[in-house]
C-alpha positions in Angstrom: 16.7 -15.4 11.9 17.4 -16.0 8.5 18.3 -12.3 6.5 15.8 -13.4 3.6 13.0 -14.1 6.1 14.0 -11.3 8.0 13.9 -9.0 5.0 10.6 -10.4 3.7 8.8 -9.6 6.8 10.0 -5.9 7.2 9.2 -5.6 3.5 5.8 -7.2 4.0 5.3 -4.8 7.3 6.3 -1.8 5.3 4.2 -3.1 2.1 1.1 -3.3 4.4 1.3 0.1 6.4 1.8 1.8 2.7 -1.6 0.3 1.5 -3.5 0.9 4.3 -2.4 4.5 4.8 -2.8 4.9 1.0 -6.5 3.6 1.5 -7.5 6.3 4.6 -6.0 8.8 2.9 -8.4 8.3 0.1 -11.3 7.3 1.9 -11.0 10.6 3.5 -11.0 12.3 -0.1 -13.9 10.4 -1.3 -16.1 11.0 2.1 -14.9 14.7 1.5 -15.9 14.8 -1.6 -19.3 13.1 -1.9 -20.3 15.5 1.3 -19.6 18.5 -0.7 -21.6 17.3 -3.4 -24.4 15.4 -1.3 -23.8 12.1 -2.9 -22.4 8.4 -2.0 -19.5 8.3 -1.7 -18.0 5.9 -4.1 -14.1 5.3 -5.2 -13.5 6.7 -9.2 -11.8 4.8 -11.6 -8.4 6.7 -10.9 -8.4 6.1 -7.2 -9.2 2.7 -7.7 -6.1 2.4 -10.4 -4.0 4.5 -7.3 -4.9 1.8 -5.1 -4.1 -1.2 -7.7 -0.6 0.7 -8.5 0.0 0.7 -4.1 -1.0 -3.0 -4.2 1.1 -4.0 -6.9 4.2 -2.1 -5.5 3.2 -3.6 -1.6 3.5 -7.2 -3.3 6.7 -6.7 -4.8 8.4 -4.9 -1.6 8.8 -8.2 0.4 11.1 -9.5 -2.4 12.7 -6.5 -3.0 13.9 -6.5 0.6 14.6 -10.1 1.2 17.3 -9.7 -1.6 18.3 -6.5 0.0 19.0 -8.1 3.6 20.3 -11.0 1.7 23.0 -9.0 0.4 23.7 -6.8 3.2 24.7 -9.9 5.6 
C-alpha cells in the first residue's frame, strides 16, 4: 500500500478514537454533574470549545501522518 495512504488511515484511525474517547469522557462529566445538581444535562461553552480544539487536531492528524510515513519509507 502506498505509505501516504497508509499514513492517512492510521492517522485518521488514531484522529477518530481521540474524539470519541474525548466525547465519553465528557459525557460522563456532564451526566455527573447535572445529577449532582438535579438538572439536564447539557455540554458548557468550555467543553464544547474542548471538543472543537479535539476535532480540529483529529482533522489535521491524517496529514500530519501521511507526511510522516511518507518520509519514513
Amino acid at each position: 500500500m502506498n505509505p501516504f495512504l497508509e499514513g492517512a488511515l492510521v492517522g485518521a484511525g488514531i484522529g477518530l478514537l481521540l474524539y470519541v474517547a474525548e466525547y465519553l469522557i465528557l459525557r460522563g462529566h456532564v451526566n455527573e454533574r447535572a445529577a449532582r445538581y438535579k438538572k439536564p444535562a447539557v455540554f458548557d461553552q468550555s467543553e464544547r470549545n474542548r471538543l472543537r480544539a479535539v476535532r480540529s487536531f483529529a482533522l489535521i492528524l491524517p496529514i500530519g501522518f501521511a507526511i510522516g510515513f511518507w518520509m519514513l519509507s
